[in-house]
C-alpha positions as CSV (number, residue, x, y, z in Angstrom):
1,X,7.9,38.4,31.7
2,X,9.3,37.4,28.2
3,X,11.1,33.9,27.8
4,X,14.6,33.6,29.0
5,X,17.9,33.4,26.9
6,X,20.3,30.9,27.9
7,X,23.8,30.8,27.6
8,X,26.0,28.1,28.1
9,X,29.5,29.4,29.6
10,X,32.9,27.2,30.7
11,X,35.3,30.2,31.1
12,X,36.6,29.8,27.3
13,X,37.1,32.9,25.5
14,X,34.3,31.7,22.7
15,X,31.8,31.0,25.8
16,X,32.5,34.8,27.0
17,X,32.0,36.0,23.9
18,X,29.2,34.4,23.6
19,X,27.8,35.3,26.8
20,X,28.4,39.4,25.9
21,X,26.6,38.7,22.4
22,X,23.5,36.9,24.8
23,X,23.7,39.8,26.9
24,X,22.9,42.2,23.7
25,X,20.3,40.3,22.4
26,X,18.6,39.7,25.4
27,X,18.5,43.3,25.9
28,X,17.2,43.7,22.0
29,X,14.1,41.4,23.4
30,X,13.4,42.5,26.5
31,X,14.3,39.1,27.9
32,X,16.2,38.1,30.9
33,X,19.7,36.5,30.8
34,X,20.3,33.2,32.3
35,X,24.1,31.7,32.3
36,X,24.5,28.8,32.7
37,X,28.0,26.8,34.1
38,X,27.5,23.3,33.7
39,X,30.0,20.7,35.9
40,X,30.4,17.6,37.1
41,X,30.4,16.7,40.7
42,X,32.7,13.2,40.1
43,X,35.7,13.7,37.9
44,X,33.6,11.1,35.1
45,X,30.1,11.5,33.9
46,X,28.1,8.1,35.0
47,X,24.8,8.1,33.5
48,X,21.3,7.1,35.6
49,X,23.9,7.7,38.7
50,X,23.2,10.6,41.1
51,X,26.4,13.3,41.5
52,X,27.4,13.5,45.1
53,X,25.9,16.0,47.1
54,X,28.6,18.3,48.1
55,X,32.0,19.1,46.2
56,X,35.0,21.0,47.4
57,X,34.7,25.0,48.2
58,X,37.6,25.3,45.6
59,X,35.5,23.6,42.7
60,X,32.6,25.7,43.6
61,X,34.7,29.0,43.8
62,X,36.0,28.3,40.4
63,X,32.6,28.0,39.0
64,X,30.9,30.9,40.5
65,X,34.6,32.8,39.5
66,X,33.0,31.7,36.0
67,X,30.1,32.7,36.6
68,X,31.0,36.4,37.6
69,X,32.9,37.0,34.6
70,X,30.6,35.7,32.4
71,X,27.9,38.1,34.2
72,X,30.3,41.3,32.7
73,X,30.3,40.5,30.1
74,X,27.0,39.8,29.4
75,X,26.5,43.0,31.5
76,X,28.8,45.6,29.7
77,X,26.8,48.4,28.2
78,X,24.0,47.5,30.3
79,X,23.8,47.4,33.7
80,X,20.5,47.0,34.1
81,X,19.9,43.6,32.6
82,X,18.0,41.3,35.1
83,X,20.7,38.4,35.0
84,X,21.0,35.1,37.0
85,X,23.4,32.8,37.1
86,X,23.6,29.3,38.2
87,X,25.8,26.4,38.3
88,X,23.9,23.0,37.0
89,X,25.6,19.4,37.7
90,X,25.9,16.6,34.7
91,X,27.4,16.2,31.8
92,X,27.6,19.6,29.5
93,X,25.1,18.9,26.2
94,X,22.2,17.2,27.8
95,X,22.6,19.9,30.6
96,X,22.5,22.4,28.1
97,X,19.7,21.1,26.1
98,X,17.5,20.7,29.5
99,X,18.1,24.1,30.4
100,X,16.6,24.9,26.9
101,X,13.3,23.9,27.9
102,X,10.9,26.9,28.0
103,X,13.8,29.7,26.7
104,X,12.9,31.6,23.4
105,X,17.0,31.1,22.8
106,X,20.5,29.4,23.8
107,X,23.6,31.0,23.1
108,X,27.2,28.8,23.3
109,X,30.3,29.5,21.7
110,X,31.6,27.4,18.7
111,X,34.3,25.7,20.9
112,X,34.3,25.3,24.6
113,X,37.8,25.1,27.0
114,X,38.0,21.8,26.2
115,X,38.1,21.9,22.2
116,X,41.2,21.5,20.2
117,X,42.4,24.7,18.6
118,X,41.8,22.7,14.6
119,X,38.1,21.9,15.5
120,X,36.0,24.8,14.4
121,X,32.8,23.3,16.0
122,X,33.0,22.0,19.5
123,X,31.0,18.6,20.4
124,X,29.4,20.2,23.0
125,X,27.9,23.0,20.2
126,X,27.6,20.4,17.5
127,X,25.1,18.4,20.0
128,X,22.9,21.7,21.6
129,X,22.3,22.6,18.2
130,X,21.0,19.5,16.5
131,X,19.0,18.4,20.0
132,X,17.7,22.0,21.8
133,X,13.9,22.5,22.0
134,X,14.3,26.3,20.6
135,X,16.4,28.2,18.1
136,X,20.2,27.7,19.1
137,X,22.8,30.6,18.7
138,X,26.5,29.3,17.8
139,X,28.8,32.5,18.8
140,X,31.9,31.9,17.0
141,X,33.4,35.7,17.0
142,X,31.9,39.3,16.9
143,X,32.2,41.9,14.8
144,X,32.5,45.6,16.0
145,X,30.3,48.2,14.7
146,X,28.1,46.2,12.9
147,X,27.2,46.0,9.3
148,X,23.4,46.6,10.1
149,X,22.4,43.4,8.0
150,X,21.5,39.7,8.7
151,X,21.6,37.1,6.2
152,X,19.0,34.3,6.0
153,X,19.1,31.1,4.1
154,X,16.2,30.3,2.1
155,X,15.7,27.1,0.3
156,X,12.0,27.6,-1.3
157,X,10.4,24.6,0.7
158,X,7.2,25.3,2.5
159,X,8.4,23.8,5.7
160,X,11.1,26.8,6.3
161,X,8.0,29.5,7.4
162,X,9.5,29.1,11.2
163,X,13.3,30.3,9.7
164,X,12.0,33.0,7.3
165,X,9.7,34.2,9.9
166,X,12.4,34.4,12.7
167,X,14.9,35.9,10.2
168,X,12.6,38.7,9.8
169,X,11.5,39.3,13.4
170,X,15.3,39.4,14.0
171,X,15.9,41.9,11.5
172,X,12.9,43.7,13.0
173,X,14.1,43.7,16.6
174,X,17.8,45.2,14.9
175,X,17.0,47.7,12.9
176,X,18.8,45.7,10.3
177,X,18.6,45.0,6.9
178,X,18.1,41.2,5.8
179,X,19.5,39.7,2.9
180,X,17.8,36.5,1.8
181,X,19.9,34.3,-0.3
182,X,18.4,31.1,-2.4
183,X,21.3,29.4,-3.8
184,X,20.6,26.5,-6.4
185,X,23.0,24.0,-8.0
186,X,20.7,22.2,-10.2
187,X,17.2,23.0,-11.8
188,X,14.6,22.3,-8.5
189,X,12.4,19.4,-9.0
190,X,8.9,19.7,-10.2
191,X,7.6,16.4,-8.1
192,X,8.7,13.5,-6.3
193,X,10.5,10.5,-8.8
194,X,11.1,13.9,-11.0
195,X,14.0,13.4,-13.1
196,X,16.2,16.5,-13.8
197,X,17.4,16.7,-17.1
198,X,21.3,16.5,-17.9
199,X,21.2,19.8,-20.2
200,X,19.5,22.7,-19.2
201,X,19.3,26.4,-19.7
202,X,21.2,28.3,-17.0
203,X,19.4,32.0,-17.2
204,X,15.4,30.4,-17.5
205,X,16.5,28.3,-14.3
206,X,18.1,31.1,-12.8
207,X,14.7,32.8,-13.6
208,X,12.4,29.8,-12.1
209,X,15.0,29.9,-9.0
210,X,14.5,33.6,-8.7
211,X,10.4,33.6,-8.7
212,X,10.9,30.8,-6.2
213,X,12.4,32.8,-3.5
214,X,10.2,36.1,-4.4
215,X,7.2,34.0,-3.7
216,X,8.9,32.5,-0.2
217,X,8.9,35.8,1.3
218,X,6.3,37.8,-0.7
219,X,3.5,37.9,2.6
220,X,6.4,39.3,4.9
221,X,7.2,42.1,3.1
222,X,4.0,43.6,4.3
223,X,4.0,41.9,8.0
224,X,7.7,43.6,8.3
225,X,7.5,47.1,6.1
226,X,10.6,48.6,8.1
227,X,12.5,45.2,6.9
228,X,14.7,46.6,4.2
229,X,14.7,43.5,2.5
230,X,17.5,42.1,-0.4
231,X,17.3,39.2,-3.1
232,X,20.1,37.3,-4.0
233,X,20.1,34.3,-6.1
234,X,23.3,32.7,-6.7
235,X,24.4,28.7,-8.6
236,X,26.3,28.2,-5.8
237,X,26.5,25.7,-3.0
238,X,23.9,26.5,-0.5
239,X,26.6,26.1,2.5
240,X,29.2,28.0,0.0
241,X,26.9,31.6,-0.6
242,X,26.1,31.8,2.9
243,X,29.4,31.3,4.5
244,X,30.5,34.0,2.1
245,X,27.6,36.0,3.1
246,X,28.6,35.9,6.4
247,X,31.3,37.8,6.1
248,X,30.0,40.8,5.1
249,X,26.9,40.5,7.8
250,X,26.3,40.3,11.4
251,X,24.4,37.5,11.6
252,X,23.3,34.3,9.5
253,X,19.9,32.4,10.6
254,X,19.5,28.8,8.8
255,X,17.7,25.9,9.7
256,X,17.4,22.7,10.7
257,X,15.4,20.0,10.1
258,X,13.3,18.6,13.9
259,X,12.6,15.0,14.3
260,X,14.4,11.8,13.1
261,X,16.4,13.7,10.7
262,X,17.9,16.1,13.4
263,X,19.1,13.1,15.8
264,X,20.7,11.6,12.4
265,X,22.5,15.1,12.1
266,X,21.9,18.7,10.9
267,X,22.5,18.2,7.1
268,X,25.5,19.2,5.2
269,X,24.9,22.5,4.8
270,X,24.2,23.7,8.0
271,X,26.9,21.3,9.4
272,X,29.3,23.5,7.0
273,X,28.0,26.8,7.8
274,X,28.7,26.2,11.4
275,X,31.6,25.5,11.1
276,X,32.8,27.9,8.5
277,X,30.7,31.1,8.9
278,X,32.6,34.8,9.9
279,X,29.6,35.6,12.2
280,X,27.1,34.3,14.6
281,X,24.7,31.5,13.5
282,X,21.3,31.2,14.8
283,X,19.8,27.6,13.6
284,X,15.9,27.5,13.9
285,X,14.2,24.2,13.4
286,X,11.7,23.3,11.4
């Protein structure tokens, strides 16, 4: 059996969104759907300290009431999704990120029923996505119908194979178009201690920039032939061009750096994208 998806759900309106958008995809990869309700036993979250054992038939009504809904929705259009669902004890992100472990995706929604209505990214998000062993989908709203196009971000380094890849097995699995977008600010550097120079001319860079991103996905054209496949290069503001891609796509797929640099954060441009985009973000590490 393929690798679950996991979604994360609280009962907010983003976590049921999310939890019908897992339910699509899941069907799209012949996966099964795991939801997920995270909860604390004690009214405070004591790390190293065991929950209690039992809690009160109304708590655990509530959650399985959670539960239920979340299953619809995940459910609707396809009632013959194999589906579990399970309440977990702890505290919501390291929950999250431990039921991660061996899933081929997690799904939460940008804010959970605690947010404040001003923050666009929720902590408990902000956290499964910099910290979750596989690719992590932020479900911040829907869009009906479908444009029949992803967008993926492409910066040019040889370390983003894992994103590109994904982007076009995605694509792949939708039927989709994928628009790849290289965005550049200043001329890329040649080596490491390279200086850029102060004056430069804007069309031969935009040239340079251009060939850069034809030779990042040259090899998948061929691995993906039923990829209809579109180049944009753009002096822009990497976290800018894609947030404004977004909007006219169903999905945007980034990434993220693994290692130190993802406990130290998830970079300013993916930190802006998540927060900003008009679609679904999936962030792939790499």
């Amino acid at each position: 059996m393929a690798e679950p998806i996991v979604v994360g759900v609280d009962g907010s309106t983003p976590s049921l969104q999310a939890a019908g958008w897992a339910g699509r995809e899941a069907e799209l990869r012949g996966a099964p759907l795991r939801i997920v309700y995270v909860t604390l036993r004690w009214p405070y979250y004591v790390p190293l300290v065991p929950q209690p054992a039992s809690w009160g038939a109304d708590a655990e009504a509530a959650a399985r009431a959670v539960l239920d809904e979340a299953t619809v929705h995940a459910r609707a259009g396809r009632p013959h999704l194999p589906v579990s669902a399970e309440i977990v004890d702890g505290a919501a992100p390291e929950a999250l990120v431990a039921a991660a472990e061996g899933a081929q995706l997690i799904v939460v929604g940008n804010r959970g029923r605690g947010g404040f209505a001003e923050l666009l990214l929720g902590s408990v998000s902000r956290y499964v996505t910099a910290r979750a062993p596989c690719p992590v989908a932020v479900v911040r709203q829907t869009k009906e119908g479908g444009r029949g196009e992803i967008t993926v971000g492409v910066t040019g380094h040889p370390d983003q194979e894992p994103v590109l890849e994904f982007a076009f097995r995605e694509a792949a699995l939708r039927h989709a178009g994928l628009r790849a977008v290289h965005a550049w600010t200043h001329p890329a550097a040649a080596e490491l201690g390279y200086l850029q120079p102060l004056v430069y001319d804007v069309d031969s860079v935009g040239a340079e920039e251009a060939r850069l991103l034809a030779e990042s996905i040259a090899g998948r054209r061929e691995n993906f032939p039923d990829v209809t496949l579109t180049e944009r290069v753009v002096q822009e503001h990497p976290a800018k061009a894609l947030i404004e891609a977004s909007a006219e796509t169903d999905l945007v797929v980034i990434g993220a750096h693994t290692g130190m640099a993802a406990w130290l954060g998830l970079g300013a441009t993916a930190h802006a994208v998540l927060h900003h985009a008009r679609a679904p973000v999936i962030v792939v590490r790499h």
